[in-house]
C-alpha positions in Angstrom: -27.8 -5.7 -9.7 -24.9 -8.2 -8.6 -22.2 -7.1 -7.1 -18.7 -6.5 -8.6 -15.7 -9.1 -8.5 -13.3 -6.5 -7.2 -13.7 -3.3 -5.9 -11.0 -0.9 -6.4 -10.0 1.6 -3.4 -8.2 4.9 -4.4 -7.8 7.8 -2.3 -6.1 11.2 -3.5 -5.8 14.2 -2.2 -4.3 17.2 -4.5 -3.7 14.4 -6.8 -4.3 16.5 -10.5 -1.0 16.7 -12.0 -1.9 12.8 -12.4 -5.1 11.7 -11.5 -6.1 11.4 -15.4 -3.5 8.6 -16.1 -4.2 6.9 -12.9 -8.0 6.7 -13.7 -7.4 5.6 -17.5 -5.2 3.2 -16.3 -7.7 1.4 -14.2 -10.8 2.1 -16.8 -8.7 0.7 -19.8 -8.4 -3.1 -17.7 -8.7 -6.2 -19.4 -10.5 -7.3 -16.5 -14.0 -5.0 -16.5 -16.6 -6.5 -13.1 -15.2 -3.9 -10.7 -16.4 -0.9 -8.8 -14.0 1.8 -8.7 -14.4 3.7 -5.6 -12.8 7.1 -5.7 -12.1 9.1 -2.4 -11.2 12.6 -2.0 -9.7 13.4 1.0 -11.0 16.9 1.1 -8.1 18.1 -2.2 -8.2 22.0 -3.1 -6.6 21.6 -6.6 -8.5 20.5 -9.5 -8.8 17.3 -8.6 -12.8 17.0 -8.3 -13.4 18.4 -11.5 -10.9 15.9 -13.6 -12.7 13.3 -12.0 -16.4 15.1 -12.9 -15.3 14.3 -16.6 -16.1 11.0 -16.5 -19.1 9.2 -17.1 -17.7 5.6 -16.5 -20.6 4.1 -14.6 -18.2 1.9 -12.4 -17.1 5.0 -11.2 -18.3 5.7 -7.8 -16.8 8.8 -6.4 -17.0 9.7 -2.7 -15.9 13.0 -0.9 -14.5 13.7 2.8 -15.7 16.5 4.5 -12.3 17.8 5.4 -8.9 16.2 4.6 -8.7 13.5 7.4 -5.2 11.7 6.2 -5.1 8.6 4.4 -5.6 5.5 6.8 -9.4 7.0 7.7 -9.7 7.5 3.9 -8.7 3.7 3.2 -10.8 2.9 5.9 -13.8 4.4 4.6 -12.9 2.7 1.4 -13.1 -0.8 2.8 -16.3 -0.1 4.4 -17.8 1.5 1.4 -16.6 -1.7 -1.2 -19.1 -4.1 -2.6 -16.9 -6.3 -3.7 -15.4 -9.8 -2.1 -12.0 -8.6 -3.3 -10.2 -5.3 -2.7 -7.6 -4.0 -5.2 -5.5 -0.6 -3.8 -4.6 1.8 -6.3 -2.8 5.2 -6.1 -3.8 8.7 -8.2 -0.2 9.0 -9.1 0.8 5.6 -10.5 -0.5 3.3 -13.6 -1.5 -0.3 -13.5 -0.6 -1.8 -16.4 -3.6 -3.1 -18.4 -3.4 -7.1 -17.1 -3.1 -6.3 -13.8 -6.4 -6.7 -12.5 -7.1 -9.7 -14.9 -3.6 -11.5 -13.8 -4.2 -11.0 -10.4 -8.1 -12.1 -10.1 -7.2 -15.2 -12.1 -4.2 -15.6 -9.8 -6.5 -15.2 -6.4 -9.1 -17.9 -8.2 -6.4 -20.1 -8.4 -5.1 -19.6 -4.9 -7.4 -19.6 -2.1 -4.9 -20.0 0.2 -3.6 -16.5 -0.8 -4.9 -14.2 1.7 -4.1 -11.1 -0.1 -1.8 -11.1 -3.5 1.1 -8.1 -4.9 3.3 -7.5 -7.7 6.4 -5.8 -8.8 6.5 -2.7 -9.8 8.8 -0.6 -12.5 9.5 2.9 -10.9 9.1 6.5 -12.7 9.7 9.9 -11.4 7.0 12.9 -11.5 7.3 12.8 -15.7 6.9 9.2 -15.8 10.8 8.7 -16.5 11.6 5.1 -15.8 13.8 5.0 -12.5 14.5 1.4 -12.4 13.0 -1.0 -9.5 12.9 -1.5 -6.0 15.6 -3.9 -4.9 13.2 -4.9 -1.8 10.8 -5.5 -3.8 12.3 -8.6 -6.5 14.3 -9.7 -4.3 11.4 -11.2 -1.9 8.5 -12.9 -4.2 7.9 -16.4 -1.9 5.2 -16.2 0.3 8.0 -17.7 3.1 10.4 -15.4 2.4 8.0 -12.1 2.0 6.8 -13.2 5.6 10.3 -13.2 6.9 12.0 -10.3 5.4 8.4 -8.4 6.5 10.3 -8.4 10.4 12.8 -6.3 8.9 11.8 -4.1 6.2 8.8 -3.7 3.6 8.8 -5.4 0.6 5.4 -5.0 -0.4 3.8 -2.7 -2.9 0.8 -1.1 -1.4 -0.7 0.0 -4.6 -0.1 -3.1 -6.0 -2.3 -5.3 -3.9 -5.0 -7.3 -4.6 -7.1 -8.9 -1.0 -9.6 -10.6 0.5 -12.1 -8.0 2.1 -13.3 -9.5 4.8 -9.5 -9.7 6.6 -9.1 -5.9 5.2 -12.2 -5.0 7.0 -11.1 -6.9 10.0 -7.5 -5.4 10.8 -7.7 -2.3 8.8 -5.7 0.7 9.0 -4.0 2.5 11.9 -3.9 5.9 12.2 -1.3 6.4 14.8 0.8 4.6 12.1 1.3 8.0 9.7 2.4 7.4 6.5 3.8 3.6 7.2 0.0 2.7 7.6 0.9 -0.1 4.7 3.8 -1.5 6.4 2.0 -1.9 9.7 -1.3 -3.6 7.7 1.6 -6.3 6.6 3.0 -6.8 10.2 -0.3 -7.6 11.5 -1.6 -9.7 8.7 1.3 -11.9 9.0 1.2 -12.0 12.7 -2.9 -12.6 13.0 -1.5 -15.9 10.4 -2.7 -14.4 7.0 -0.9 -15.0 3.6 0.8 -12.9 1.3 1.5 -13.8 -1.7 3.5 -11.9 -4.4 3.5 -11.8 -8.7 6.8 -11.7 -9.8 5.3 -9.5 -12.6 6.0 -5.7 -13.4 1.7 -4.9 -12.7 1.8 -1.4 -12.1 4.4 1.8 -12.9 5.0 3.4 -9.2 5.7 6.9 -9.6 8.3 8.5 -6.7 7.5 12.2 -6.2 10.1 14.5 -4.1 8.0 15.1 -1.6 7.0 11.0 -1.3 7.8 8.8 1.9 9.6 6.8 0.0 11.8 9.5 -0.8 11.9 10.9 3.0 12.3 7.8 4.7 16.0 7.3 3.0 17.1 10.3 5.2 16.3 8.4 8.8 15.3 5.1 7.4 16.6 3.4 10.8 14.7 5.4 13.5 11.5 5.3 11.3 11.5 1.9 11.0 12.3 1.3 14.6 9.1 3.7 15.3 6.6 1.4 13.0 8.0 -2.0 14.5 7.2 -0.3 18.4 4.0 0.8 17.7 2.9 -2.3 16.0 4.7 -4.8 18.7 2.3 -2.0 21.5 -0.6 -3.0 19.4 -0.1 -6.8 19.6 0.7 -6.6 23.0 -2.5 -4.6 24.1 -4.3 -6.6 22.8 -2.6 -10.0 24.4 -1.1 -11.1 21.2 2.1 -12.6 21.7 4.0 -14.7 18.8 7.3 -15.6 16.6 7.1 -13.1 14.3 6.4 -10.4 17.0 9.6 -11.3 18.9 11.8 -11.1 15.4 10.1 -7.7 14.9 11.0 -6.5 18.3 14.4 -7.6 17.6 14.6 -6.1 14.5 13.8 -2.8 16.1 16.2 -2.9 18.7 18.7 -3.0 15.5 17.0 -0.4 14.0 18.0 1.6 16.9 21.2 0.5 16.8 22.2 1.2 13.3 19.7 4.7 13.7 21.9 5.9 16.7 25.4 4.7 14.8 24.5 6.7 11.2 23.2 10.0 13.4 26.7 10.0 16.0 29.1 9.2 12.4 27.0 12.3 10.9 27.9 14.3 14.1 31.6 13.2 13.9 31.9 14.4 10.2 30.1 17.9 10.7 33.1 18.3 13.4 
């Protein structure tokens, strides 16, 4: 049997409030050669059984022993694909029903893009639209994604469509927490790999309260700093020295900066 054009990775963990529209989502695709490789990362809600209903044969459903976090579950993911192409999904969002065929067609007609995103149109937990993410449309040029990368994310980890072989090769850090995405960016663009970006709404992102995105808006500053030292430690253990690792280490130092400032005004006003 051949293998598939793209192989879809999703993890999930406790995922069942939405795990039914996320997998529709991907099952009702334009675009129908793919593998869709499910991972539970060891959920206790009802997750396993929603996903025992179906009887999609592309369907390949995988289970940790234990909940082991989600860079070993991506990780496990990559290794586990057939495919030469690797599209992320989430168990809480939707992809529209194009995206995979826009985004194949688009990597076809690109081989110099090393690993392709899109926009995405925000909703909360009851899939109320909550507008977009200014990061996000603002940076869609592969030159200017690569740039604002030193200072912030503007890339849609559930959105992306890549090339498995460099996803297998830099994978995911665990050390990294829940910024695991950001830090995959850093070090594609500083090992010299592309990203490219759709400037098309592909995929509904769904922002929960309990979400990093949500969190990180509290101490935005220090946790950036945090990913930007641990990557620049990476790179520098392994004698990898460039550009864009020097603008990231500056950019950290201003995360520091603008970190310490917010926290001592905060003390000041509680006084």
């Amino acid at each position: 049997m051949p293998a598939p054009a793209v192989s879809i990775v999703m993890p999930l963990y406790n995922a069942g409030p939405f795990l039914s529209e996320a997998i529709d989502s991907i099952l009702q695709q334009h675009f129908t050669d793919f593998e869709f490789i499910i991972l539970n990362d060891g959920s206790t809600d009802n997750s396993e059984s929603i996903i025992h209903r179906y009887r999609d044969e592309r369907i390949r459903y995988l289970r940790n022993d234990q909940n082991r976090g989600l860079a070993y579950t991506l990780n496990r993911g990559l290794r586990e694909a057939a495919a030469p192409l690797i599209a992320r999904m989430d168990a809480d969002d939707i992809s529209l029903p194009e995206r995979l065929q826009v985004q194949y067609e688009y990597m076809e007609q690109h081989p110099e893009a090393d690993l392709v995103a899109a926009v995405v149109e925000l909703m909360d937990a009851d899939g109320k639209p909550m507008g977009y993410w200014k990061e996000d449309h603002e940076h869609t040029e592969p030159a200017d994604i690569q740039s604002f990368l030193a200072e912030n994310n503007c890339i849609a980890h559930p959105t992306v469509m890549a090339r498995k072989d460099i996803m297998l090769s830099l994978g995911y850090q665990e050390e990294q927490g829940e910024a695991e995405d950001y830090d995959l960016w850093l070090r594609w663009v500083s090992a010299g790999y592309s990203i490219h970006k759709i400037n098309q709404v592909l995929l509904r992102h769904r922002i929960l309260p309990k979400s990093f995105t949500r969190q990180r808006q509290r101490n935005v500053f220090f946790k950036l700093a945090g990913v930007k030292a641990r990557f620049i430690w990476n790179e520098v253990s392994h004698h990898r020295y460039n550009d864009f690792m020097l603008m990231t280490g500056l950019m950290a130092l201003a995360d520091l900066a603008r970190g310490t400032g917010k926290a001592v005004k905060k003390i000041l006003q509680a006084s």
